[in-house]
C-alpha positions as CSV (number, residue, x, y, z in Angstrom):
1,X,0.0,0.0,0.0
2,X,1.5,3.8,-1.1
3,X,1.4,5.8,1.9
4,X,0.4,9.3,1.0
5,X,3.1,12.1,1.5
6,X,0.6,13.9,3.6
7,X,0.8,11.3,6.5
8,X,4.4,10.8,5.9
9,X,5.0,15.0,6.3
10,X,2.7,14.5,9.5
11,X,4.5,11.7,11.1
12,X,7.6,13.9,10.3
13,X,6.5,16.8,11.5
14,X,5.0,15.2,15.0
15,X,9.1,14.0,15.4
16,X,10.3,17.5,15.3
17,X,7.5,19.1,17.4
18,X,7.8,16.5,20.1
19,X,11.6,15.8,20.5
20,X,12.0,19.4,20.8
21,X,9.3,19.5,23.6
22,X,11.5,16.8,25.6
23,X,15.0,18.5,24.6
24,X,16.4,15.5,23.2
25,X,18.8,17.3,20.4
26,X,20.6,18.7,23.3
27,X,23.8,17.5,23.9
28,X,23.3,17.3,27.7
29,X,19.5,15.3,28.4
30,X,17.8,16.8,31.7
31,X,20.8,19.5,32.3
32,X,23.0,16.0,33.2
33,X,26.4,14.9,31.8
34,X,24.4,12.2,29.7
35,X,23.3,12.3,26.1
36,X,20.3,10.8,25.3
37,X,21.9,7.1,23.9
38,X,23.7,7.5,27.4
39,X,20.8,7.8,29.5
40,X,19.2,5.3,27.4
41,X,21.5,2.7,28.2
42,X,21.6,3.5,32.0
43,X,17.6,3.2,32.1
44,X,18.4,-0.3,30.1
45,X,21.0,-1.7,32.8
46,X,18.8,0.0,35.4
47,X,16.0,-2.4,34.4
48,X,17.6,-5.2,34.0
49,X,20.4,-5.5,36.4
50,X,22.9,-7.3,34.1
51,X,23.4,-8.0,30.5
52,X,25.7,-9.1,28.0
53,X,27.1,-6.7,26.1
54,X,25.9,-8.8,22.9
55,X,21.9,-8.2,23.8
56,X,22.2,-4.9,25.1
57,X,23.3,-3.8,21.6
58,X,20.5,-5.7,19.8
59,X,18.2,-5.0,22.0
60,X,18.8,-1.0,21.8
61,X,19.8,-1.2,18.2
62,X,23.3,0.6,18.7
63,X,26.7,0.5,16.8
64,X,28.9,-2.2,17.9
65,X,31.6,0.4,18.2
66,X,29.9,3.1,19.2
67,X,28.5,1.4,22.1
68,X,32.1,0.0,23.0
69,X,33.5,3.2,23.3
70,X,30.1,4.3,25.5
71,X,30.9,1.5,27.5
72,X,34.4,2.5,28.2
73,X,33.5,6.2,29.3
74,X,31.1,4.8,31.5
75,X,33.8,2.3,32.9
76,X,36.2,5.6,33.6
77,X,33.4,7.2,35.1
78,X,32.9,3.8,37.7
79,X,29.5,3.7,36.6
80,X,29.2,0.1,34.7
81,X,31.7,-3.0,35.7
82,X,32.2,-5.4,32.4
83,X,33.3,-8.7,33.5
84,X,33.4,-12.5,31.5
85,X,30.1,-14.2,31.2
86,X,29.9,-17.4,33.7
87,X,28.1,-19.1,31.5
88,X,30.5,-18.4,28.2
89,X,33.7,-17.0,29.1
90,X,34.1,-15.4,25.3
91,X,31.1,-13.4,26.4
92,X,31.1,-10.2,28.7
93,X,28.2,-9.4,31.2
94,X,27.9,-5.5,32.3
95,X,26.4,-4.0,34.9
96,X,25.7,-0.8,37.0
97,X,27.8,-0.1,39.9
98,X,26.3,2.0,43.1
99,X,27.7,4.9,41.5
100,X,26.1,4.1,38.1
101,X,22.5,3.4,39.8
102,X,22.7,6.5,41.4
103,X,23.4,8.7,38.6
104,X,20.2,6.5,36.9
105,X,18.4,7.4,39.8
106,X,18.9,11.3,39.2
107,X,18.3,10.7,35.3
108,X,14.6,9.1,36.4
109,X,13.9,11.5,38.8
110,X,14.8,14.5,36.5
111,X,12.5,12.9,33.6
112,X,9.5,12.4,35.5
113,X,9.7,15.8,36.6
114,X,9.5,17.0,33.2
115,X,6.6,14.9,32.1
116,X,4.8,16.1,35.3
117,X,5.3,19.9,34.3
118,X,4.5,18.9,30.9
119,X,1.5,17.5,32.1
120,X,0.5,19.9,34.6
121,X,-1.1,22.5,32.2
122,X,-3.5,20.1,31.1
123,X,-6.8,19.1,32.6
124,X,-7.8,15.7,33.4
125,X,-9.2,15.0,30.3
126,X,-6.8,16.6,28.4
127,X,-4.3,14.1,30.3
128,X,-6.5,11.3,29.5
129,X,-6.7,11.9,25.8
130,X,-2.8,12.3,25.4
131,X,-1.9,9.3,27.2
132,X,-4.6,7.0,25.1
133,X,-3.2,8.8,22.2
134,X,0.2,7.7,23.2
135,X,-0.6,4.2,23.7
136,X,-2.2,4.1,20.6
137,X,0.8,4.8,18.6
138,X,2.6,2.6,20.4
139,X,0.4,-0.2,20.0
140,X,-0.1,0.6,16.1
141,X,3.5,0.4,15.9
142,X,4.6,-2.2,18.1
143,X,2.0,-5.4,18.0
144,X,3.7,-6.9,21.0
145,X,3.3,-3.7,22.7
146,X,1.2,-4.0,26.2
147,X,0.3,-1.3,29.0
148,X,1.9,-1.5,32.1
149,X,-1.5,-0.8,33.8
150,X,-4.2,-2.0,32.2
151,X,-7.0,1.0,32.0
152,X,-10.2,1.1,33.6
153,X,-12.8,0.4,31.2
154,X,-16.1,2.7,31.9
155,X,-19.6,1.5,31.0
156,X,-21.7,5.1,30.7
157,X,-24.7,6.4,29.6
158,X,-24.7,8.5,26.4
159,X,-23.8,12.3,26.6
160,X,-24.5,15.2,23.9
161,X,-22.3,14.6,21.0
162,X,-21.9,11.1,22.0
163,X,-24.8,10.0,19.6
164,X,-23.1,11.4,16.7
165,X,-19.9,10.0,17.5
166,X,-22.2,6.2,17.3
167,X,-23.5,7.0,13.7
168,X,-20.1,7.9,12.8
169,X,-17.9,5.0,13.8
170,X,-20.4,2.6,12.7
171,X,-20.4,4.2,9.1
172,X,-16.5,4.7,8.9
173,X,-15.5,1.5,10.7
174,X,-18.1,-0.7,8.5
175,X,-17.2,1.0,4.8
176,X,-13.3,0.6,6.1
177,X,-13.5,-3.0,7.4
178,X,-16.5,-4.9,5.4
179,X,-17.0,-2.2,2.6
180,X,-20.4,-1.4,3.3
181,X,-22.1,1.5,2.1
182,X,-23.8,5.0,3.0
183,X,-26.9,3.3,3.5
184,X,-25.7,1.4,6.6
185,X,-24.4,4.6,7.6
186,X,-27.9,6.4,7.6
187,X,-30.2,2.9,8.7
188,X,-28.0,3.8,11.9
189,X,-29.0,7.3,11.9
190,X,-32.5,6.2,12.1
191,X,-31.9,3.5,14.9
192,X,-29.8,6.2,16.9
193,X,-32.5,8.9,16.2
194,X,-35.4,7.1,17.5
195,X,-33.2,5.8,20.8
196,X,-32.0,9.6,21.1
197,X,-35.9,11.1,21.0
198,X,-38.3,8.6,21.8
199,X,-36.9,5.4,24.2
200,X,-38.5,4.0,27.0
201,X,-35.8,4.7,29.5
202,X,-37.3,2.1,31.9
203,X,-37.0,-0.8,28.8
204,X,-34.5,0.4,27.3
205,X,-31.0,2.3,27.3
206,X,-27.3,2.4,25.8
207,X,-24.1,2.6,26.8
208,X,-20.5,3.9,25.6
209,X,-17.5,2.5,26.7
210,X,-14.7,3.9,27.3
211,X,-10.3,3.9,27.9
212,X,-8.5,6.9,28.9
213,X,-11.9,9.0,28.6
214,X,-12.0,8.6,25.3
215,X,-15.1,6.4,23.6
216,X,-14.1,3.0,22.4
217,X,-17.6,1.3,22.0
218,X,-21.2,0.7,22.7
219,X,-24.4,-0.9,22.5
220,X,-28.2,-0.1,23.0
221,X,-30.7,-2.6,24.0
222,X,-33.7,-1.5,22.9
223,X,-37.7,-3.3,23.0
224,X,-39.1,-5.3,20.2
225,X,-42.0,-6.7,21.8
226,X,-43.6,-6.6,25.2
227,X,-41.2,-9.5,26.5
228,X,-37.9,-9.3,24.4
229,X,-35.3,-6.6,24.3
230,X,-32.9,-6.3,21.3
231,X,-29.6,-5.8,21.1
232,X,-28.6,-3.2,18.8
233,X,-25.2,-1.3,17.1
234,X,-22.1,-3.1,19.4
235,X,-19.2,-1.9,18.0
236,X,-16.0,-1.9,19.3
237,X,-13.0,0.3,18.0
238,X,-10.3,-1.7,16.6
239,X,-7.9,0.2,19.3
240,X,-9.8,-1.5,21.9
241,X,-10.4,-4.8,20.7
242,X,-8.3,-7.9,22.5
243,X,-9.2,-5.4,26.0
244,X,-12.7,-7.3,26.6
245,X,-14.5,-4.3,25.8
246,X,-17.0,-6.5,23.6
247,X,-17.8,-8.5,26.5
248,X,-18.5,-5.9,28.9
249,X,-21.0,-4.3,26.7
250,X,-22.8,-7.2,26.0
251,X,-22.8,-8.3,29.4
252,X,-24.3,-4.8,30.6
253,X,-27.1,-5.2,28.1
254,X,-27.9,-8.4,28.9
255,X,-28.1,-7.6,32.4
256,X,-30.1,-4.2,32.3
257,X,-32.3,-6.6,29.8
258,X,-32.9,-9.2,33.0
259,X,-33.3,-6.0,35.2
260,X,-36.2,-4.9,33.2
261,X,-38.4,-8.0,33.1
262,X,-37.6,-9.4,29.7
263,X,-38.3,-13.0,28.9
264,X,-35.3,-13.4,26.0
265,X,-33.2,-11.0,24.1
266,X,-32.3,-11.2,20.5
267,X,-29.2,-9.7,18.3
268,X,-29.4,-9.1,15.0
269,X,-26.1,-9.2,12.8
270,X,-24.9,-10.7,9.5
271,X,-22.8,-14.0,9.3
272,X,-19.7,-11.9,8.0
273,X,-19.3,-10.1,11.7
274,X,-17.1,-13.0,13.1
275,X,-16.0,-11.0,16.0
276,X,-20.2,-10.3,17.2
277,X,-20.8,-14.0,16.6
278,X,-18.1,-15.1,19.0
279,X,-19.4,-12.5,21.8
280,X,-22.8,-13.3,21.5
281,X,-21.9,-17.7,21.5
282,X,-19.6,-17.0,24.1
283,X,-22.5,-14.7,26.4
284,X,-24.8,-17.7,25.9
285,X,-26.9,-17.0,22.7
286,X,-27.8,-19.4,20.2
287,X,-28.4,-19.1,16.5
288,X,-31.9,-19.4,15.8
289,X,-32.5,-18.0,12.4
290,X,-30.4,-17.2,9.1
291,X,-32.0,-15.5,6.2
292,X,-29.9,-14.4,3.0
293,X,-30.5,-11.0,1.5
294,X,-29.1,-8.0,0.1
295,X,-28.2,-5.4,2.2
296,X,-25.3,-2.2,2.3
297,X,-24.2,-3.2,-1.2
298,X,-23.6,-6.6,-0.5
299,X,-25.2,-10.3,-0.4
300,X,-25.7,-11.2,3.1
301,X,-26.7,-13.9,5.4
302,X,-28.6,-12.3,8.0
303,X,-28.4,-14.0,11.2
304,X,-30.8,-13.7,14.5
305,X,-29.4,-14.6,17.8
306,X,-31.6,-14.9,20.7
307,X,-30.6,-15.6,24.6
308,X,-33.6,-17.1,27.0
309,X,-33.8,-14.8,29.9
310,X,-36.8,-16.2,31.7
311,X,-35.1,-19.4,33.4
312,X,-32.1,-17.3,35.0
C-alpha cells in the first residue's frame, strides 16, 4: 500500500515538534552529563540489572563500536563494571555499579519531573486523551506492545455529542473494514435517532465504553416486543479490541435486559461479523434464524441470535 506524502510530512513533522518539547537534540539530556543514547542505556542496565554486552546492543539497536567506546566512558566514570560471562567465558556481562545506579536514579527522577510539568497545564481529560493517544501509537507500531496498567474500562450512559460519534464510527468502521455503504451509515442514523428522541428509559437504554476517557464502543438494548429486548449497534474500535470491551458491553445489556423484566433478548447481525458471533456464542446465545438478503451493497446472510432470559 503507497502511503500518501501527507501522512508521511505528518508523522515527520510530530518528530520535530515532540523531541524538541523533551530536549532530546541537546547535547546534555535533563541539564546532566548524559546524552540521550547515554541515558538510554543507563535506564536499560537499570532495568535489567545485568546484561551481555551482545543483547544490550541488539536490543537497543546501537553501533557495535559506538557502544564500546560508551561502555568505556562509563567504565572511567565507575558507573558500569564489564566482566566474562559465567556461562560463556568469550562473552562479557555488564552491569551498573552504586555509583552508576545512582546517577540513573537522578536521570529518572529529572525525567519524571518533566513529564509532570509537561503535564501539569492540562486538565484531566486533556491528560486522559494524550496518554490513550500515546498508547495508541505505540500499539499501532509495536504489535507486542502491552500497557503497564491496564486501563479502567467505563460502561456510561450517552452524553451530547456522543450520539453522533455512534452514527459515525459505525459508518467509517463498516465501509473501512466490510466495505459497506452510505446506507448502513444512515439505517444507523434512524436507529440512533429514534433511541435519542423517543426510548423508553425504563425498557431500554445504551451505553458507551470507554479507555483513557476517550469512547471505544457501545451498544443499545432496545424493545421489540412486550417481552424481548434487542440488542442493537455493538461496535468496538479496533484500538480497543483484544481489551474485553465487547464483552463488557454485552454483558451490561444483557443484564439491564434481565433488570427490566424481559423474557429473552435477541441480536441481529450478518454471518460476516465474526467478532459479534463469538461475543454473543460466548455470552450464551444461540443461533436461531439465518436468512440471505441484500443489504449495504452486499449479499448477506442475515443471522438472528436470541438468549432465553426467563429461566435465569
Amino acid at each position: 500500500m503507497a502511503v500518501p506524502d501527507d501522512r508521511v510530512a505528518a508523522v515527520r513533522a510530530f518528530n520535530r515538534f515532540y523531541t524538541n518539547v523533551i530536549g532530546v537534540l541537546r547535547d546534555h539530556l535533563l541539564g546532566t552529563a548524559y546524552s540521550l543514547t547515554e541515558a538510554r542505556v543507563l535506564h536499560e542496565l537499570a532495568q535489567v540489572g545485568t546484561s551481555e554486552v551482545a543483547a544490550l546492543r541488539r536490543d537497543l539497536d546501537i553501533d557495535a563500536g559506538y557502544l564500546s567506546r560508551l561502555l568505556a566512558r562509563f567504565e572511567g566514570a565507575e558507573l558500569v563494571v564489564r566482566e566474562r560471562s559465567r556461562a560463556d567465558a568469550r562473552r562479557q556481562v555488564i552491569r551498573l555499579t552504586d555509583r552508576g545506579r545512582a546517577a540513573y536514579a537522578e536521570l529518572d527522577s529529572r525525567s519524571a519531573r518533566q513529564v509532570r510539568e509537561l503535564l501539569d497545564h492540562l486538565d484531566d481529560d486533556q491528560q486522559r486523551r494524550l496518554t490513550s493517544a500515546m498508547e495508541v501509537i505505540h500499539t499501532l507500531l509495536d504489535p507486542t506492545f502491552a500497557p503497564a496498567a491496564r486501563p479502567r474500562l467505563v460502561l456510561r450512559p450517552p452524553r451530547p455529542g456522543d450520539y453522533g460519534w455512534v452514527v459515525h464510527r459505525h459508518g467509517a468502521l463498516y465501509a473501512q473494514e466490510h466495505g459497506w455503504d452510505v446506507t448502513f451509515e444512515a439505517a444507523v442514523a434512524q436507529m440512533v435517532g429514534d433511541q435519542a428522541t423517543r426510548h423508553d428509559s425504563g425498557r431500554e437504554a445504551a451505553w458507551i465504553a470507554e479507555l483513557f476517557g476517550q469512547p471505544v464502543g457501545c451498544v443499545f438494548c432496545t424493545a421489540q416486543d412486550a417481552t424481548t429486548a434487542q440488542l442493537r449497534l455493538l461496535l468496538v474500535e479496533p484500538t480497543a479490541r483484544g481489551r474485553g470491551v465487547g464483552a463488557a458491553l454485552v454483558e451490561r445489556c444483557v443484564r439491564f435486559a434481565r433488570e427490566a423484566g424481559y423474557r429473552r433478548i435477541e441480536a441481529w447481525g450478518e454471518d460476516v461479523l465474526e467478532a459479534a458471533r463469538r461475543l454473543y456464542r460466548g455470552s450464551g446465545f444461540v443461533l436461531a434464524a439465518e436468512e440471505p438478503h441484500r443489504a449495504f451493497g452486499h449479499d448477506l446472510v442475515r443471522q438472528r441470535w436470541v438468549l432465553d432470559l426467563s429461566g435465569e
